[in-house]
C-alpha positions as CSV (number, residue, x, y, z in Angstrom):
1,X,-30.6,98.0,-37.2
2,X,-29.0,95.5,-39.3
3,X,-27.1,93.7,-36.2
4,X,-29.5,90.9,-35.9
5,X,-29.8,87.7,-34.6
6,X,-31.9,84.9,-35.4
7,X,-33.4,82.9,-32.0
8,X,-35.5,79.6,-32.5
9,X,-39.2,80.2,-31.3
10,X,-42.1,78.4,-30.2
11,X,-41.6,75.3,-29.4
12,X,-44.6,73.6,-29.3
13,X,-46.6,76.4,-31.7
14,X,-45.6,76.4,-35.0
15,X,-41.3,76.2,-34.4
16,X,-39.8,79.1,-36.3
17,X,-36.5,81.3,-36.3
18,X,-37.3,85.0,-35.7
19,X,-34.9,88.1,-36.2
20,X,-34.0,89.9,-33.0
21,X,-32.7,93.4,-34.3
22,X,-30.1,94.8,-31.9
23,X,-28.0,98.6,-32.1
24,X,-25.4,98.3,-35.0
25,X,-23.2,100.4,-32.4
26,X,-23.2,97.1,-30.2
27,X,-20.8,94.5,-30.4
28,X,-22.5,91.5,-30.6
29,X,-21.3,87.8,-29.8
30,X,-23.4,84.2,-30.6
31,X,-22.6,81.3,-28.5
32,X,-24.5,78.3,-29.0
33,X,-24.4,74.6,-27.5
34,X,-21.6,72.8,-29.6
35,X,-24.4,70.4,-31.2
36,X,-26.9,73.6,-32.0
37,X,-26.5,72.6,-35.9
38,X,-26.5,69.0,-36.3
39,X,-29.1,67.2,-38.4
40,X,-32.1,65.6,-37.4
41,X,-32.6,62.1,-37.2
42,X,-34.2,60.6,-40.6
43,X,-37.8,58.1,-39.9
44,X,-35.2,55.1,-40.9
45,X,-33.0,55.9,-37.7
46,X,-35.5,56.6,-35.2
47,X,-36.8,53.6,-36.2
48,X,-33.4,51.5,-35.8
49,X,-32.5,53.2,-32.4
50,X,-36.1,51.7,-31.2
51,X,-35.5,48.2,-32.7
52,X,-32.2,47.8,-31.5
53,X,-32.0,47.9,-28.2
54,X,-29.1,48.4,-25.6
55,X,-28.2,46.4,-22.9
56,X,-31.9,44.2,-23.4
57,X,-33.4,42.1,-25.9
58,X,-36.2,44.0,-28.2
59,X,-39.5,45.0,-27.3
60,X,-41.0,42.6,-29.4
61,X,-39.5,40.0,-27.6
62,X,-39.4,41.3,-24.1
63,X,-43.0,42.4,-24.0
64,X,-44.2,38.8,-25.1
65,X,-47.3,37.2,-22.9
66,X,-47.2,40.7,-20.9
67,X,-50.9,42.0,-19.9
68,X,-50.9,45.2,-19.7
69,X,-48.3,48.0,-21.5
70,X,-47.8,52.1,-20.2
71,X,-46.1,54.3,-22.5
72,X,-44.8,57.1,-20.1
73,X,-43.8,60.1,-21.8
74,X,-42.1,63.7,-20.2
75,X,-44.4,67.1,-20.4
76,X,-44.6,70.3,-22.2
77,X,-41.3,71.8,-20.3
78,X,-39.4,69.0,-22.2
79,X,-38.6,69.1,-25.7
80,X,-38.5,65.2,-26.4
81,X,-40.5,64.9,-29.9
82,X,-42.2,61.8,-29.0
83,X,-44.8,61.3,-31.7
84,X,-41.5,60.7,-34.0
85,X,-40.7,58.1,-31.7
86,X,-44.1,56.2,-30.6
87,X,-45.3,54.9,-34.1
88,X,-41.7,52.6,-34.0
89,X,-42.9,51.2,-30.5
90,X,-46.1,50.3,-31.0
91,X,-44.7,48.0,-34.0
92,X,-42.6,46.3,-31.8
93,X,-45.7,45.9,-29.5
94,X,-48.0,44.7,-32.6
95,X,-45.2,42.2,-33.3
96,X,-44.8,40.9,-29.7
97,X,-48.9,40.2,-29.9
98,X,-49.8,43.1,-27.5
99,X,-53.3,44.6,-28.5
100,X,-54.5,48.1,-28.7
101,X,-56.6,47.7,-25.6
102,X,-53.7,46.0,-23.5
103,X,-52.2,49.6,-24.1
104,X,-52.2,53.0,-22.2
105,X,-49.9,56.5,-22.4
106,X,-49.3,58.2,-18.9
107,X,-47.8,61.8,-19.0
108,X,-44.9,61.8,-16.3
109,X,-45.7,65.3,-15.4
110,X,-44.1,65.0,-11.6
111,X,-45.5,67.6,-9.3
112,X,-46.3,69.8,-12.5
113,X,-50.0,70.7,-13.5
114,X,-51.6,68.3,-15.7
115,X,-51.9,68.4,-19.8
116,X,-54.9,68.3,-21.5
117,X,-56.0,66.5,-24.9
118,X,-54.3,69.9,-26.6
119,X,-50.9,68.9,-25.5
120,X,-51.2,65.1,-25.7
121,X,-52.0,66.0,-29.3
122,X,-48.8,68.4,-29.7
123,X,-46.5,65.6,-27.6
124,X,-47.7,62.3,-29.2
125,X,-49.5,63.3,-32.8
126,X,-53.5,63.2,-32.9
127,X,-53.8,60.0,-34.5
128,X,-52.4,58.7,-31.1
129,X,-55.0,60.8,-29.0
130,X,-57.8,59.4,-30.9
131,X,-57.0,55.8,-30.5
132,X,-55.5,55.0,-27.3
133,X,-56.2,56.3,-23.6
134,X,-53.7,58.7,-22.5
135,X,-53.6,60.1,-18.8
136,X,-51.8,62.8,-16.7
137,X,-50.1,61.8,-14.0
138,X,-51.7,62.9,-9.7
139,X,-48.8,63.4,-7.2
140,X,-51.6,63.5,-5.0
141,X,-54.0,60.1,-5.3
142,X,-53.9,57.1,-6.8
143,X,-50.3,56.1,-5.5
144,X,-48.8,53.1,-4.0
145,X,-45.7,52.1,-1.7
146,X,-43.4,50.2,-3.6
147,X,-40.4,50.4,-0.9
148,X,-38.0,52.6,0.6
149,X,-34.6,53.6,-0.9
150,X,-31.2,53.0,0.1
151,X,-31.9,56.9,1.0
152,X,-34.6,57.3,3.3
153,X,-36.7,57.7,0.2
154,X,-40.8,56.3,0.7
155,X,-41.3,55.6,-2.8
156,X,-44.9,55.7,-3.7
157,X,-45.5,55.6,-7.5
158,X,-49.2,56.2,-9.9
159,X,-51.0,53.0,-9.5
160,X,-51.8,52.5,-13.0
161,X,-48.1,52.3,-14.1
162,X,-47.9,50.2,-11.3
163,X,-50.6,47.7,-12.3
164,X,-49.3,47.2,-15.8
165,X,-46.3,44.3,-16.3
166,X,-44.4,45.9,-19.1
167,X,-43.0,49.2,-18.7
168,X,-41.4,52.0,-21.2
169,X,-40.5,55.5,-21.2
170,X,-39.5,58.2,-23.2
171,X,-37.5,61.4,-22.6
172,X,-34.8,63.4,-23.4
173,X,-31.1,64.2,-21.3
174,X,-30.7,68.1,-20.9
175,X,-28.7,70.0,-18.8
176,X,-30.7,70.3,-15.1
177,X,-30.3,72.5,-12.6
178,X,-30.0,69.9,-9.4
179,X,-30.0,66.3,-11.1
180,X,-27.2,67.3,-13.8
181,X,-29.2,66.5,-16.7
182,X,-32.6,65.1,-17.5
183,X,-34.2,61.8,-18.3
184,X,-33.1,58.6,-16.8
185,X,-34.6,57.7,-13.8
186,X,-36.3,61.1,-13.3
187,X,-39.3,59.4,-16.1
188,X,-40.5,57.4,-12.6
189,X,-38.9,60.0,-9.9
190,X,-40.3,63.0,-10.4
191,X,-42.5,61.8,-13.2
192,X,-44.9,59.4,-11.9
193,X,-44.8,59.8,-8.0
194,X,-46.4,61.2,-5.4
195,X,-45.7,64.3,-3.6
196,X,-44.3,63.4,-0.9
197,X,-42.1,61.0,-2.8
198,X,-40.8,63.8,-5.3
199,X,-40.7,66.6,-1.7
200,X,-38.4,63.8,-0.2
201,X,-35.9,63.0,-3.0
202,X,-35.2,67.0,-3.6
203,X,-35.0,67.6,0.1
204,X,-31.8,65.1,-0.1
205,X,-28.8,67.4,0.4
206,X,-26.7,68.5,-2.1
207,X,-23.2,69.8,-2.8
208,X,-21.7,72.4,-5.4
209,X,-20.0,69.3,-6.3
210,X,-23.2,66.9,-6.9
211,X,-24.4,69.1,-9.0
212,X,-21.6,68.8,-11.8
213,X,-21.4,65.0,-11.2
214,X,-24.1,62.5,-12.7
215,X,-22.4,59.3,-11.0
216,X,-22.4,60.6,-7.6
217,X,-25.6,63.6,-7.3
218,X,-26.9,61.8,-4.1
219,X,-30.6,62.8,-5.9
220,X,-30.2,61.6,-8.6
221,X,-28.9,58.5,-7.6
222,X,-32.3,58.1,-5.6
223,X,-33.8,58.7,-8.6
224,X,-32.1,55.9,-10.5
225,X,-32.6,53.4,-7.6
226,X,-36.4,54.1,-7.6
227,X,-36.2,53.0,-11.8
228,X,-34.7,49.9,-11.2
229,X,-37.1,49.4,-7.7
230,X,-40.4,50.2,-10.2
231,X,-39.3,48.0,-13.3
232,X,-39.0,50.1,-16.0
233,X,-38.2,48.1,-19.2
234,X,-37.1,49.9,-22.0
235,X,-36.3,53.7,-22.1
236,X,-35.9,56.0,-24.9
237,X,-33.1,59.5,-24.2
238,X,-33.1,61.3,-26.8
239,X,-30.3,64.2,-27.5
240,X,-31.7,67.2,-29.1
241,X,-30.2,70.4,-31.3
242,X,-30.9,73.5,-30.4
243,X,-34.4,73.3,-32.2
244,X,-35.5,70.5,-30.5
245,X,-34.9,67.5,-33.4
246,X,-33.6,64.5,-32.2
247,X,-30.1,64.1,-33.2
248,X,-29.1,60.9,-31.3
249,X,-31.2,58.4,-29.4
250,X,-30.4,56.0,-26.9
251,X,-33.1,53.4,-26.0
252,X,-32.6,50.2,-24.1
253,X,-32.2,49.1,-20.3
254,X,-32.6,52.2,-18.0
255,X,-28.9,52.5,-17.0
256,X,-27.3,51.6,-20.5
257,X,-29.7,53.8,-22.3
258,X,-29.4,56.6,-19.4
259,X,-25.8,56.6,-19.0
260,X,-25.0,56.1,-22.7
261,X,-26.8,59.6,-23.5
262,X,-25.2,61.7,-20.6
263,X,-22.1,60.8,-22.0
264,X,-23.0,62.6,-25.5
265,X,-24.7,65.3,-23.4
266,X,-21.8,66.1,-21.3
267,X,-19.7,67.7,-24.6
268,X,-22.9,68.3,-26.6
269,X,-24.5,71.0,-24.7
270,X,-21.2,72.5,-24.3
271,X,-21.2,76.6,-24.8
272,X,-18.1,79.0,-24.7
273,X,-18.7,81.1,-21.6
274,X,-18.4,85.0,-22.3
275,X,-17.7,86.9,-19.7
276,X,-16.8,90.9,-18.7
277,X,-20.4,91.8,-20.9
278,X,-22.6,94.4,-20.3
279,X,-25.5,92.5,-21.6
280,X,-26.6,88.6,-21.9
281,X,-29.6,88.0,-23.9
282,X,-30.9,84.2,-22.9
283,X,-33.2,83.0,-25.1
284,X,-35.0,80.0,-23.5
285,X,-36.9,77.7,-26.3
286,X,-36.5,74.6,-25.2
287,X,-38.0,75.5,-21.7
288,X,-39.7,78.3,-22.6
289,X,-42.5,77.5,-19.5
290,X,-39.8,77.3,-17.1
291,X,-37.3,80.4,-18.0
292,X,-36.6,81.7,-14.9
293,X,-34.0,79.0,-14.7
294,X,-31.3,80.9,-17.1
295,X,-31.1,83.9,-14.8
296,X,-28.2,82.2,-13.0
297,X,-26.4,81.1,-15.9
298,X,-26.0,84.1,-17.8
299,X,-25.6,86.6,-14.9
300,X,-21.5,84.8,-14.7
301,X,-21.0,86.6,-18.0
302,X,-21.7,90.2,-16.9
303,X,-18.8,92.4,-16.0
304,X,-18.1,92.4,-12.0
305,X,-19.0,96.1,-12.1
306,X,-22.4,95.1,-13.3
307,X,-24.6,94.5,-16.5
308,X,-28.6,94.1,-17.8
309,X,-29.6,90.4,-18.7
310,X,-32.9,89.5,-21.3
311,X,-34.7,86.5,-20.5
312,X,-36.7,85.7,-24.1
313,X,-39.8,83.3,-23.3
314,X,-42.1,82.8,-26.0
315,X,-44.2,80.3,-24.5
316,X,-48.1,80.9,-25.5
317,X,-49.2,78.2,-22.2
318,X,-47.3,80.8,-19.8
319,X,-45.4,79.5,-16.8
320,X,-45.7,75.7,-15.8
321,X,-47.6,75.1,-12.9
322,X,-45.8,73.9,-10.3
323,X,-47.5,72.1,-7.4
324,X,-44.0,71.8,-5.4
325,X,-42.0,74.2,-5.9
326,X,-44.2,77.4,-7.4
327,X,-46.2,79.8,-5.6
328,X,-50.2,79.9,-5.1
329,X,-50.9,83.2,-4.2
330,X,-49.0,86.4,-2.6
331,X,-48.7,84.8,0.5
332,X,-49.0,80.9,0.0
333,X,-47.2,78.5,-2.3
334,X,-45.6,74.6,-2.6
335,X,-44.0,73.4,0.3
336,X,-40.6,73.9,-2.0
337,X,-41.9,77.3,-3.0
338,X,-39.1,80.3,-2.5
339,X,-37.9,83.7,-3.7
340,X,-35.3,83.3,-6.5
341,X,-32.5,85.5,-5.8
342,X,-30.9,87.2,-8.4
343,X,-26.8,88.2,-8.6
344,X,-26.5,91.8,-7.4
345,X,-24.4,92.2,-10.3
346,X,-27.5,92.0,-12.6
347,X,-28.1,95.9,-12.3
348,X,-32.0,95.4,-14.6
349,X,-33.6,92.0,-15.5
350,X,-35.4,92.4,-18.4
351,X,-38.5,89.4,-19.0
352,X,-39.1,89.2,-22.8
353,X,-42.9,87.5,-23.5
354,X,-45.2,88.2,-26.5
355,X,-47.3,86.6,-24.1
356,X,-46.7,88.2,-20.6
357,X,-47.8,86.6,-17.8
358,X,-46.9,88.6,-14.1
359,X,-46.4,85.0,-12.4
360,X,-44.0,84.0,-14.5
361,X,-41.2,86.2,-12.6
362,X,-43.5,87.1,-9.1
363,X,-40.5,85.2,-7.3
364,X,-37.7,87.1,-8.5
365,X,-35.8,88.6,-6.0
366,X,-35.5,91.7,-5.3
367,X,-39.1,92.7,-7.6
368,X,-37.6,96.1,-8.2
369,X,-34.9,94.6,-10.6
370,X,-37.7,93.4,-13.5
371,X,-39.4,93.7,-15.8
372,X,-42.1,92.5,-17.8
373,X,-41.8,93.4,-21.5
374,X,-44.0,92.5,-24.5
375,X,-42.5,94.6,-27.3
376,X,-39.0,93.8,-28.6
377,X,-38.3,97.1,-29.3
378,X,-39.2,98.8,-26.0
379,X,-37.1,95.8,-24.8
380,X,-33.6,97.7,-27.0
381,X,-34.9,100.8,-26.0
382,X,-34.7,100.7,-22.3
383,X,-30.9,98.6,-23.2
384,X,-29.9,101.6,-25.0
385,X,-31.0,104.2,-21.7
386,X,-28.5,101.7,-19.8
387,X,-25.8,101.7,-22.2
388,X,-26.0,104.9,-24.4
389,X,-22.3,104.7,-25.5
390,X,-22.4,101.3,-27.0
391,X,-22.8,97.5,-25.5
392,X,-20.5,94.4,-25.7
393,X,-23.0,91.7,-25.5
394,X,-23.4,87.8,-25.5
395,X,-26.9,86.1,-27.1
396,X,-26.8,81.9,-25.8
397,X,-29.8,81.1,-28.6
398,X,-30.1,77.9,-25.8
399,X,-29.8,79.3,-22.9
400,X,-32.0,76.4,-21.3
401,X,-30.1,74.0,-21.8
402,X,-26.9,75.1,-22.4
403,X,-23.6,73.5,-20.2
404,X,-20.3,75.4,-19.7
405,X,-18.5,72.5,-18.6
């Protein structure tokens, strides 16, 4: 088969492009995020984008006579290449007169399971690991009340990012299911508060609408009222190609910094919608631990008489755990935990995993509909029982984190 595409692949384990060999009979259609191909940023401008800060003064000045520093930093189901980013930051600290021991890394993890030393090495480099103390994040102890929002919200936030007087985070803006995109103020809601805290803000009703607009999402708004109600400093968004590189980066006040990157992120994720296929191949890199969330998104290009979709997730760690909104058992789960319906259109749902994992899709709705594949080829064999005459099909390479407007 010499109609082939090449997909980015692990992530976080050795990032490579593999060929994906499809029927020569098929006709076959790429559609990537408008800012797939651009070039990562060099050392020298990583470097400037953490020096020069928007909307504050520098961190060398700001974190002057401060105590105590955390370094928050988003998990394994976000992309954001922060060990590029953290040697910058810690220069600003050395020149502000902060000492290694004034300084501590928290992983903003939300309600998701906690990392281990394996992924702090992956996230923030080694070298970082070995010298300073880095935690995960407990939705469950250790959090305080800081106030209530304008919402309803009880904000209670990790104690230890609490108890330190200089604040910064670092994340990256992506498409998102409910908040619009990523990053801003979701670093302190979800990332470092309690359950309760995180069960409240995404119980706050939503519209259609919300969830297209950043300025008015009622949850996300909470969000960015609980980052100006828990002093965070200086944050870092970065914008990322469809191999995860930083391409832009915004760092600065929360809203400047925040509001400065959605505005990139609202043409660069941008992808040409196909529509009337009989197959949508969705190849989830960036999110590779939380896949399930492409079903919807590629089901609008199937025809309306019906079509097969194939979820590709490479992700060697399996499916995030997911203390809110994942399931515990057959019978128990999160207190957010539900089915995830799938369109009826979607006629079979095809999981792709070299390393399959049966949790990763229990919640799809109806069961009968998937299925769990670890063999690429058996994967275009069972296509090729569906459509023996021939397939018009649409591969989204970034199906994560893809927008179509």
């Amino acid at each position: 088969m010499s109609n082939t595409v090449k997909l980015p692949q692990l992530a976080w384990d050795d990032p490579r492009d593999v060929d994906f060999p499809l029927p020569d009979n098929w006709d076959v259609k790429v559609n990537n995020i408008a800012g797939y191909n651009r070039p990562a940023l060099t050392d020298d401008q990583i470097k400037t984008s953490i020096t020069t800060l928007m909307g504050t003064a520098p961190i060398r000045e700001q974190a002057k006579g401060k105590k105590e520093v955390v370094i928050l930093f988003d998990d394994m189901t976000r992309i954001t290449r922060a060990a590029k980013i953290v040697p910058h930051i810690l220069e600003e600290l050395a020149l502000a007169g902060i000492k290694d021991d004034q300084i501590r890394f928290m992983a903003a993890t939300g309600t998701h399971g906690p990392m281990n030393r394996w992924d702090y090495a992956k996230k923030l480099g080694a070298d970082i690991v070995a010298r300073y103390p880095v935690y995960s994040h407990n939705p469950y102890e250790n959090c305080v009340y800081v106030g209530t929002t304008s919402r309803g919200t009880k904000v209670h936030i990790n104690a230890e990012v609490m108890h330190c007087d200089f604040k910064i985070g670092i994340g990256s803006v992506t498409p998102h299911g409910f908040a619009v995109f990523t990053g801003g103020g979701k670093i302190m809601l979800p990332g470092v508060a309690s359950l309760d805290t995180v069960h409240a803000n995404h119980s706050i009703p939503i519209t259609p609408q919300d969830r297209k607009d950043y300025g008015i999402n009622p949850r996300r708004c909470d969000m960015e009222e609980v980052a100006a109600m828990t002093g965070l400093n200086v944050l870092v968004e970065c914008i990322v190609n469809m191999r995860g590189d930083s391409v832009e980066i915004f760092a600065g006040a929360e809203t400047e910094a925040a509001e400065a990157a959605v505005e990139v992120a609202k043409t660069h994720y941008i992808t040409p919608k196909a529509t009337d296929k009989d197959i949508v191949i969705a190849n989830a890199y960036i999110k590779s631990s939380e896949a399930g969330g492409v079903i919807k998104g590629a089901a609008v290009s199937l025809k309306d008489s019906g079509g097969d979709i194939v979820t590709i997730a490479n992700s060697p760690s399996g499916h995030v755990n997911h203390y809110l909104m994942g399931a515990w058992g057959r019978t128990i789960g999160g207190r957010m935990n539900m089915k995830q319906p799938i369109d009826p259109k979607i006629n079979h749902y095809l999981y792709y995993s070299q390393y399959p994992e049966m949790s990763s899709v229990i919640n799809v709705d109806p069961p009968g509909k998937t299925q769990l594949i670890r063999d690429w080829d058996k994967v275009v064999q069972a296509l090729k029982q569906y459509h023996p005459d021939g397939a018009s099909v649409v591969v989204y390479p970034s199906a994560d984190i893809q927008s179509f407007g």
